[in-house]
C-alpha positions as CSV (number, residue, x, y, z in Angstrom):
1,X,116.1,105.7,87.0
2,X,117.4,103.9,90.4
3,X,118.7,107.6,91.7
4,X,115.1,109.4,90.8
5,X,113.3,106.5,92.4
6,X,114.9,107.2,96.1
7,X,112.4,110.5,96.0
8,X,115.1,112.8,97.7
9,X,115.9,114.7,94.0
10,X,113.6,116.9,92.0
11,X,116.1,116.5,88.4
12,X,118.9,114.5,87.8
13,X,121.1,114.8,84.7
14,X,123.8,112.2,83.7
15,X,127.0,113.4,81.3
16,X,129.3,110.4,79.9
17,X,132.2,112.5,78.5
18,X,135.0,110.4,77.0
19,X,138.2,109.9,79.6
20,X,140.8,112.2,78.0
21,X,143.6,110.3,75.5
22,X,141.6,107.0,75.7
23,X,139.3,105.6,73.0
24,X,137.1,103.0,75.6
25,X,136.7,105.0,78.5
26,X,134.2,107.5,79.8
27,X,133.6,109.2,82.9
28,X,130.2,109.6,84.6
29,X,129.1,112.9,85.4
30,X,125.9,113.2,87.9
31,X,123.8,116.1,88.5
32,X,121.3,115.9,90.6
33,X,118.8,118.7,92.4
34,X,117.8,118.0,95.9
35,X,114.2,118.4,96.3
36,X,112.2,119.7,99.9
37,X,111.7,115.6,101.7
38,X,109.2,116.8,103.8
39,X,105.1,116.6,103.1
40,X,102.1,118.3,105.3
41,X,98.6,117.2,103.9
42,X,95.3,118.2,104.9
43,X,92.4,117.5,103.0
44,X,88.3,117.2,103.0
45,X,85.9,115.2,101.0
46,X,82.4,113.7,100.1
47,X,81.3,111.0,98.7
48,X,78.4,108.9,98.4
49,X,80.1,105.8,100.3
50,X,81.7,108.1,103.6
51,X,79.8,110.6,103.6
52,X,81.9,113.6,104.8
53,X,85.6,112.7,105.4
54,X,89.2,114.4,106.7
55,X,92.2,113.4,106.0
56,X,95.7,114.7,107.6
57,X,99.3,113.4,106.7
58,X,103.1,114.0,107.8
59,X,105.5,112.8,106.3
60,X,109.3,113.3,106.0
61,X,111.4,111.3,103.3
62,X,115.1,111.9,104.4
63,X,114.5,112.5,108.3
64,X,117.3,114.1,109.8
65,X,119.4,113.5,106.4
66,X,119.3,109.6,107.4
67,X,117.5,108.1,104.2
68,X,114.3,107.0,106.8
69,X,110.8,107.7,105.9
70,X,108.5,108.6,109.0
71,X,104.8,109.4,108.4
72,X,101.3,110.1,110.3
73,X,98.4,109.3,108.7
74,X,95.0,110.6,110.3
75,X,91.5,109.6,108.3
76,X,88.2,110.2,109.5
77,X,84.8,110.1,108.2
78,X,81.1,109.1,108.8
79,X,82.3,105.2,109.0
80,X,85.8,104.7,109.6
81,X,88.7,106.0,111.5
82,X,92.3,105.6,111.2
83,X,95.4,106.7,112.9
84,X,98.3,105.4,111.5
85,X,102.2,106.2,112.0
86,X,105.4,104.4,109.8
87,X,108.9,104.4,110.2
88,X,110.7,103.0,106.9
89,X,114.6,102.2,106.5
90,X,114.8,101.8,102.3
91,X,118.4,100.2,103.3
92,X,118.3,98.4,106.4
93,X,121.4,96.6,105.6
94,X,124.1,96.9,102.3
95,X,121.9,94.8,99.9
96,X,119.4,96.8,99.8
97,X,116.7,95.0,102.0
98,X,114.4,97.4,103.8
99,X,112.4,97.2,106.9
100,X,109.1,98.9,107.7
101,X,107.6,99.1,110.9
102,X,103.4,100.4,111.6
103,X,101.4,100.9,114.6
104,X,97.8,101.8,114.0
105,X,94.6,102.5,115.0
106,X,91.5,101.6,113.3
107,X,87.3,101.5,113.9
108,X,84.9,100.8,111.2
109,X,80.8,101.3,111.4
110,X,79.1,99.6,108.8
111,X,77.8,102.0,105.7
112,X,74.5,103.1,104.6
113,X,74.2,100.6,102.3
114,X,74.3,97.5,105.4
115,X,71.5,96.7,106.9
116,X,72.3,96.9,110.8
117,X,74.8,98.3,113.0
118,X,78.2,97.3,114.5
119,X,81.2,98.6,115.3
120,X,84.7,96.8,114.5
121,X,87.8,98.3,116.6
122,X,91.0,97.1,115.7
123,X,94.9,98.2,117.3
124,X,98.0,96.3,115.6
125,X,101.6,96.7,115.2
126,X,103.7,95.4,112.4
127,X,107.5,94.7,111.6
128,X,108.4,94.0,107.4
129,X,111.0,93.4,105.5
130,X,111.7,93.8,102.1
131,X,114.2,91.8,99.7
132,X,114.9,93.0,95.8
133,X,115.9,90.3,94.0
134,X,116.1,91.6,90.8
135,X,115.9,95.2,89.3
136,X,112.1,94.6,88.9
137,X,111.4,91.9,91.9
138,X,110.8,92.3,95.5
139,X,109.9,89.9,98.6
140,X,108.6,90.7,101.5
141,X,108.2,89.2,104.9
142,X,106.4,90.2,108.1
143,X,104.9,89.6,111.6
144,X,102.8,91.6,113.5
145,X,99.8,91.4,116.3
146,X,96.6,92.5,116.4
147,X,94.0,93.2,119.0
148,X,90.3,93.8,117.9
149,X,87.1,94.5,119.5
150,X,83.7,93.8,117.5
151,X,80.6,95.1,119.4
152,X,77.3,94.1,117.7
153,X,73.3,93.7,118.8
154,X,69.9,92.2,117.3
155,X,70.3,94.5,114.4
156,X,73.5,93.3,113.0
157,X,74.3,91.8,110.0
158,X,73.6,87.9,111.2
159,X,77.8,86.9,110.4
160,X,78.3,89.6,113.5
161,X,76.4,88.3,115.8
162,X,77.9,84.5,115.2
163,X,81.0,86.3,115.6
164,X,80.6,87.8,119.0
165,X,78.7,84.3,119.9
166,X,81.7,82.2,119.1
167,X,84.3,84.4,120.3
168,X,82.9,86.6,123.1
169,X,79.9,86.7,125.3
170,X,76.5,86.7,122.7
171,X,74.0,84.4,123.1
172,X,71.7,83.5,120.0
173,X,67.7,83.1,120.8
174,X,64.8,82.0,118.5
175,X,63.9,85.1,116.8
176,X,60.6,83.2,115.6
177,X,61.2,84.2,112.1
178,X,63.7,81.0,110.6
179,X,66.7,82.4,112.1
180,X,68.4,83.0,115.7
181,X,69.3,86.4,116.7
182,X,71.3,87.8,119.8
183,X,69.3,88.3,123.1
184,X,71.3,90.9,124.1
185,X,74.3,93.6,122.8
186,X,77.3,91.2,123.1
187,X,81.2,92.2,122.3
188,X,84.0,89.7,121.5
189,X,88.1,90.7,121.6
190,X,90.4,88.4,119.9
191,X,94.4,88.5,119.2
192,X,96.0,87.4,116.1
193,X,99.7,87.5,115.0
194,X,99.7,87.4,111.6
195,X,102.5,86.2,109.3
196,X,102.8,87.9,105.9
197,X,104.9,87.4,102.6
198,X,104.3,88.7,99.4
199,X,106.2,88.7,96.2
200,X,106.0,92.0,93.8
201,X,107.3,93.1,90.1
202,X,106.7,96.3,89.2
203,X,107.6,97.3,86.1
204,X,106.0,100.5,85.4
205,X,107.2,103.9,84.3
206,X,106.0,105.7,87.1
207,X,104.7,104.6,90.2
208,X,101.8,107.8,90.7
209,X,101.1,108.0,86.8
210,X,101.8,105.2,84.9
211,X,101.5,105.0,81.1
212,X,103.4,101.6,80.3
213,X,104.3,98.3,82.5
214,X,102.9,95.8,84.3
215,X,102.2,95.7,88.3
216,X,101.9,92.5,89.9
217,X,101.8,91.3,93.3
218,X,100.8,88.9,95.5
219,X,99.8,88.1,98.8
220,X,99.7,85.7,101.9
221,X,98.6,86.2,105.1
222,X,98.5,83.1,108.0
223,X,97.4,84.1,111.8
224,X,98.2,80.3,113.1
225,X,98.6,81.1,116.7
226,X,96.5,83.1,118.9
227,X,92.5,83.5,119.2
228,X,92.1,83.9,115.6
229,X,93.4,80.9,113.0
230,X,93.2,81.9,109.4
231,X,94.7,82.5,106.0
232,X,94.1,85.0,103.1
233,X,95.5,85.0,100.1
234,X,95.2,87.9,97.3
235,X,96.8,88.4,93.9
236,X,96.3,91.3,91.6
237,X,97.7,92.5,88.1
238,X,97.8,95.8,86.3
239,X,98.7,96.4,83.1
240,X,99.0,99.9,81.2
241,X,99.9,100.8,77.7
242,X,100.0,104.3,75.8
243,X,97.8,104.7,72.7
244,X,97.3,106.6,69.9
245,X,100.9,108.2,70.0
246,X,100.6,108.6,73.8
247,X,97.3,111.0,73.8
248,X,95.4,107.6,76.1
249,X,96.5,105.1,78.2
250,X,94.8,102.4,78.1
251,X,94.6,100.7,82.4
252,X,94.1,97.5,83.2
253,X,93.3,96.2,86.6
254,X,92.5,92.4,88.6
255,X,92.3,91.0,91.8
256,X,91.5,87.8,93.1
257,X,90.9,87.1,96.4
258,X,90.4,84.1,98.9
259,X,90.4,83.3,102.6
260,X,89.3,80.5,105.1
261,X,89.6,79.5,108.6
262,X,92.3,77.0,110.5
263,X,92.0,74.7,113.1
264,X,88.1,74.6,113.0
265,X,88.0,78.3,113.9
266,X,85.4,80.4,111.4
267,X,86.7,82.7,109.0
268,X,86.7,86.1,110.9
269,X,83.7,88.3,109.3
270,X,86.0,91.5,109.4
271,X,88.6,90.1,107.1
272,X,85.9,89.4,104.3
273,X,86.9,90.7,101.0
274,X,84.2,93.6,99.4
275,X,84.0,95.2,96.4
276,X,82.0,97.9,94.3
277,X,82.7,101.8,93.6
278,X,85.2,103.0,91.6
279,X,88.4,101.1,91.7
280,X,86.5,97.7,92.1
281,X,83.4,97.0,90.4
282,X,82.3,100.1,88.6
283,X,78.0,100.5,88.5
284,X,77.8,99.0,92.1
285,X,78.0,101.4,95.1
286,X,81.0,100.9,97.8
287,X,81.7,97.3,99.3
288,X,78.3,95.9,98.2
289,X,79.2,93.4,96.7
290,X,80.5,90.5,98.9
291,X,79.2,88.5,102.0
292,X,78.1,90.5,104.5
């Protein structure tokens, strides 16, 4: 199991024939297939939430024959954008820990479903580091920064335009109907350096099609220096078992979520959590439900 989980072999076969003229010895025979490392996608979709989207990946497992992962993500559709590239070292050092880093770039529009328009642009970097402590166990630690742009006007949902009040250049007027609204298209950019650790067990069968185990993990994120002062915390738990001699599996999946803002700074709007669409909350569409 530990040799077919590094992803560089398509079959391995193990063969424990017994040491000749000894009764308590055996050797260990391993077979294994080398499978191509190297992945190209390109793919197009529609759905009711994005509209139109594209999607482009690279990515090559075992680059250069040195065990590191490098990929390029490229998503696009009618509300969101993403540009994102990885470098991954499974064994950074002996023990096993690995280190991750990420550079993206992302912009989000809000979807048909909100009322108003705005436009959140976000560029980051991150360094992690992950730590098995047991066959099934895993910690991680990480740091990175982030830079992010929100631009928003009259029309925005109302949480945008207190952003971009209290942390850039709007000013709120009486709008005459309860409620102040910006007198002009303002923009705010902020920095945070988020700290992350988070603590996972995975003990499924298969990590792409699971029919039995358990998949925990969960999550803390503090930004405690910088413009931004907040903390997020998410946990979530899947469960899967086969059925009915393995003909069904039955899936099982829960989050819960939770975040607040530090040192009297507000909770910033485009780290609220949303649900709805399949994954979430089926019977509601995409990321309505939540405050927006």
């Amino acid at each position: 199991d530990r040799v077919d989980r590094l992803g560089y072999f398509k079959d391995v076969k193990i063969e424990t024939p017994e040491v000749p003229n000894t009764s308590d010895q055996v050797d260990i025979n391993m077979e294994v297939t080398e499978k191509p490392t190297g992945n190209i996608q390109v793919g197009a979709g529609f759905s009711q939430t994005d509209k139109l989207s594209l999607s482009g990946s690279i990515q090559q497992q075992n680059a250069f024959g040195s065990g590191n992962t490098i990929g390029l993500d490229i998503n696009t559709s009618s509300y969101s954008r993403v540009v994102a590239l990885s470098q991954t070292n499974p064994y950074f050092t002996d023990d096993g820990i690995s280190r991750t880093y990420d550079v993206y770039y992302r912009t989000v529009r809000p979807s048909q479903y909100t009322t108003g328009d705005y436009k959140v642009r976000t560029i980051g970097s991150d360094i992690k580091f992950g730590v098995p402590f047991s066959e099934l166990d895993t910690v991680f630690f990480g740091v990175g920064i982030e830079n992010t742009n929100v631009q928003a006007d009259a029309s925005s949902p109302l949480l945008y335009q207190q952003y971009v009040t209290d942390f850039g250049n709007g000013q709120l007027i009486n709008s005459g109907l309860g409620y102040n609204v910006l007198a002009n298209p303002a923009s705010a950019t902020t920095n945070s350096f988020p700290l992350t650790a988070a603590w996972q067990r995975d003990s499924r069968d298969s990590a792409l099609v699971p029919t039995n185990g358990r998949y925990q993990r969960a999550t803390l994120e503090v930004s405690a220096v910088g413009t931004l002062r907040y903390y997020r915390a998410s946990y979530q738990h899947q469960y899967f078992k086969p059925l009915f001699s393995n003909a069904v599996t039955l899936a099982m999946n829960g989050e819960i979520d939770y975040g607040r803002g530090m040192g009297g700074k507000p909770y910033p709007v485009f780290k609220n959590y949303y649900a709805g669409g399949i994954g979430t909350v089926r019977g509601f569409e995409g990321s309505t439900l939540g405050v927006g």
